[in-house]
C-alpha positions, -999 to 999 in steps of 0.1 A, spaced: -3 88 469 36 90 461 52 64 440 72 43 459 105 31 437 109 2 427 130 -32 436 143 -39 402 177 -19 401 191 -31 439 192 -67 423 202 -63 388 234 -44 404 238 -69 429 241 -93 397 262 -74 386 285 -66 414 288 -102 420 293 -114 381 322 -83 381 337 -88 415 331 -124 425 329 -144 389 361 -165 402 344 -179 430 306 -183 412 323 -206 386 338 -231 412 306 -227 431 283 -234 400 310 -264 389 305 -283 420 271 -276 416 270 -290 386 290 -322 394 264 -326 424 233 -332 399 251 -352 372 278 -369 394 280 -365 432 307 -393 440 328 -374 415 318 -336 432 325 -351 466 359 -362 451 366 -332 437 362 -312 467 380 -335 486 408 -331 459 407 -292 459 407 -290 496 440 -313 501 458 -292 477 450 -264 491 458 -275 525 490 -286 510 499 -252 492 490 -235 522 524 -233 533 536 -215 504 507 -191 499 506 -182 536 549 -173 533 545 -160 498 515 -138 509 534 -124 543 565 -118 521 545 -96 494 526 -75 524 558 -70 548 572 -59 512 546 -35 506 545 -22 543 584 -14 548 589 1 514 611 -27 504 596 -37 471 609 -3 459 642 -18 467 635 -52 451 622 -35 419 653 -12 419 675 -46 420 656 -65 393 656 -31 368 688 -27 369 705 -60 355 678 -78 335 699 -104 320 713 -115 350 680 -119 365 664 -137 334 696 -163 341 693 -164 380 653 -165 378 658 -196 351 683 -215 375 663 -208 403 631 -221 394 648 -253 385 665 -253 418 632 -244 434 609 -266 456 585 -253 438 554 -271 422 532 -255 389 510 -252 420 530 -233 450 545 -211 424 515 -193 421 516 -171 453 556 -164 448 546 -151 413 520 -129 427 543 -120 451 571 -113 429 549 -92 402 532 -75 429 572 -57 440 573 -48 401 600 -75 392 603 -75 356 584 -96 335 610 -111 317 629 -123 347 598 -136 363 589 -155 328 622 -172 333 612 -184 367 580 -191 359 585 -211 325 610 -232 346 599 -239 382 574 -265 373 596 -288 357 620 -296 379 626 -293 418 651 -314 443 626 -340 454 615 -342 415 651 -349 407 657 -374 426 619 -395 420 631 -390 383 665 -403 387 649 -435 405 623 -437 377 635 -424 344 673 -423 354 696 -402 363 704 -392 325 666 -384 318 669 -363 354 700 -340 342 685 -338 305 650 -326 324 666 -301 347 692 -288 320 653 -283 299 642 -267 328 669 -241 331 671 -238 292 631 -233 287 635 -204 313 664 -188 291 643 -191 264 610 -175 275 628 -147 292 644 -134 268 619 -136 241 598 -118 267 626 -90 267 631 -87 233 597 -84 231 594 -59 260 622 -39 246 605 -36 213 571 -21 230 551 -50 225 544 -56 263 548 -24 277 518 -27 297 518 -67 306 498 -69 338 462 -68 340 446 -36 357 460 -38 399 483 -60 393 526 -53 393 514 -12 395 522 -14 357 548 -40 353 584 -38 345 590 -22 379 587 12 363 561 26 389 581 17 418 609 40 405 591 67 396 575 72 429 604 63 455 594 60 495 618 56 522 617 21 532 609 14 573 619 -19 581 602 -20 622 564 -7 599 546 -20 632 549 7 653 532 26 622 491 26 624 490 33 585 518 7 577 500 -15 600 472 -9 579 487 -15 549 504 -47 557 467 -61 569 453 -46 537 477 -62 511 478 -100 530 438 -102 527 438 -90 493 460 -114 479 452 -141 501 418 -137 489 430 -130 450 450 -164 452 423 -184 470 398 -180 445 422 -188 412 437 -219 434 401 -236 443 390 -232 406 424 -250 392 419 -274 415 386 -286 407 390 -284 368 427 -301 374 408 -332 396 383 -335 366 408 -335 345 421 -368 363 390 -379 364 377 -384 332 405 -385 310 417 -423 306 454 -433 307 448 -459 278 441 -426 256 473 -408 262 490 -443 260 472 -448 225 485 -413 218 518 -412 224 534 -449 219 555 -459 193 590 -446 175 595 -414 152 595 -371 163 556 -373 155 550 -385 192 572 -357 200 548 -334 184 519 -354 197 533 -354 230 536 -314 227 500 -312 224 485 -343 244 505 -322 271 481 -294 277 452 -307 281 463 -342 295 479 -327 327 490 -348 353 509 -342 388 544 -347 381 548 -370 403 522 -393 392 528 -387 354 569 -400 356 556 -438 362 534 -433 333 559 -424 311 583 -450 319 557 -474 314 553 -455 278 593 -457 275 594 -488 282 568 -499 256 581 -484 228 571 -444 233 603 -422 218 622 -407 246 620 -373 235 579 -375 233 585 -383 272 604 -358 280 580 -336 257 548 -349 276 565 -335 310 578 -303 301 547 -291 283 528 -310 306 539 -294 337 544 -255 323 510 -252 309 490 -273 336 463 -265 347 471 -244 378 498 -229 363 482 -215 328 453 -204 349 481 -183 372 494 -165 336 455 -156 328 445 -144 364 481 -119 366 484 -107 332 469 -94 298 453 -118 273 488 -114 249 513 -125 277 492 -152 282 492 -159 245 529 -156 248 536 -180 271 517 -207 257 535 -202 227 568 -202 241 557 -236 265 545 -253 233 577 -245 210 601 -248 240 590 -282 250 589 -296 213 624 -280 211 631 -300 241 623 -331 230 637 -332 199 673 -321 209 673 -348 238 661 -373 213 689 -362 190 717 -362 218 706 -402 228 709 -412 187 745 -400 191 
């Protein structure tokens, strides 16, 4: 009678190919499963929340997505990469101005990000855009003008562009100095930096359809990062819409009001973990204005607010290492307490 193997191996590697592979989507799986036995208005809520977001970032992640495959397929990221290497101050500036230029939420960044480290822009440039995007945008400019004013709109878009400055170029002193010369996490920018693109140049073919392996390549790259984005994007979503759930207004009120830079430094950290949409959050801060709150701890609450959101730390973790991560925090955090306390300054002239 042979022995006849047994069962136990198949299962404990599909464990572990799905814990390894598919962790992303278990934890918003096993979130809503947990909101269904404790709360099931609020998981019903929740998915409700996470699927209009996503349907509204759609847009952006379905161009951002078709812009980093057609990239890959022609050759033209070698190009792009080229570009980026070759004047990084310049790009730090113009990636600054034009994430505060950008329409551009914490949110619909994502995918250009992706997109962006994926053609092995440098990280400092991207840093710049990154740091700067969520805070300001044309539609945001103009709800802040009609809330806030139009001084506290020009202050917020002149923190936007200057919080970019300020985070790329740390992050290129610090990549010039070796301390991120490997950034990205493992299949992620080829490397960072852009320095893989250069050392293997490839011709670029702009009409790739009529080329099967292109073809292939084009399909290949869209469903990976399609699928790559989806998973991080559903999971911010559901933490960002408990977030909003279950954190009361009357605490950040409590938190923040009154006179003096320690709401400022409040505000700095109330800001991270207390994220609102930035368009919801402006009202709330006039109100706070308006009772009292220091000006700078508003403009604090929004800048650290909408850099280290939810969606858009969680964008940082999923792209790169565990130290850039750390990095940006760091430089969100000091930039927007910097922020505040130099607009505060400017309004006691």
């Amino acid at each position: 009678m042979t022995d006849l193997p047994l069962p136990g191996p198949a299962p404990r590697r599909l464990a572990h190919h799905l814990w390894t592979r598919q962790k992303v989507w278990l934890a918003s799986a096993a979130l809503l499963l947990a909101l269904t036995l404790t709360d099931p208005g609020q998981a019903g809520e929740s998915a409700r929340f996470a699927a209009a977001a996503l349907a509204e970032t759609a847009p952006f992640l379905l161009l951002s997505v078709l812009m980093a495959a057609w990239a890959n397929a022609t050759g033209a990221d070698h190009l792009i990469a080229r570009a980026f290497t070759g004047a990084p101050l310049l790009m730090i500036g113009l990636g600054a101005l034009a994430g505060a230029l950008s329409p551009f939420c914490s949110c619909g960044v994502i995918p250009l990000i992706a997109a962006l480290l994926a053609m092995g822009v440098p990280l400092s440039a991207v840093m710049a855009f990154w740091l700067s995007s969520p805070i300001m945008d044309p539609s945001m400019f103009l709800l802040t003008t009609g809330v806030l004013g139009l001084e506290f709109a020009l202050a917020k878009t002149l923190a936007a562009i200057g919080l970019g400055l300020f985070g790329g170029l740390a992050v290129h002193a610090l990549a010039r100095g070796g301390a991120l010369s490997d950034p990205l996490r493992a299949g992620v920018g080829n490397g960072g930096c852009g320095g893989a693109k250069l050392r293997t140049p490839q011709p670029v073919t702009w009409r790739f359809w009529p080329d099967p392996e292109r073809r292939a390549r084009f399909m290949r790259t869209s469903v990976e990062t399609t699928l790559f984005l989806a998973k991080w994007l559903l999971l911010a979503f559901l933490m960002e819409s408990l977030m909003l759930a279950y954190i009361p207004e009357e605490t950040i009120t409590r938190t923040l009001g009154g006179g003096s830079f320690l709401p400022i430094l409040a505000a700095t950290l109330v800001g991270v973990p207390a994220y609102l949409n930035g368009y919801a959050a402006l009202p709330l801060v006039g109100g706070l204005i308006d009772q009292g709150m220091a000006p700078g701890a508003g403009m604090t609450f929004l800048v650290a607010g909408g850099v280290t959101s939810i969606p858009a730390a969680m964008a940082v973790w999923a792209l790169a290492r565990f130290r850039v991560f750390a990095i940006y925090i760091a430089l969100s955090l000091s930039g927007a307490f910097l922020t505040g306390v130099l607009f505060q300054l400017w309004l006691a002239l």
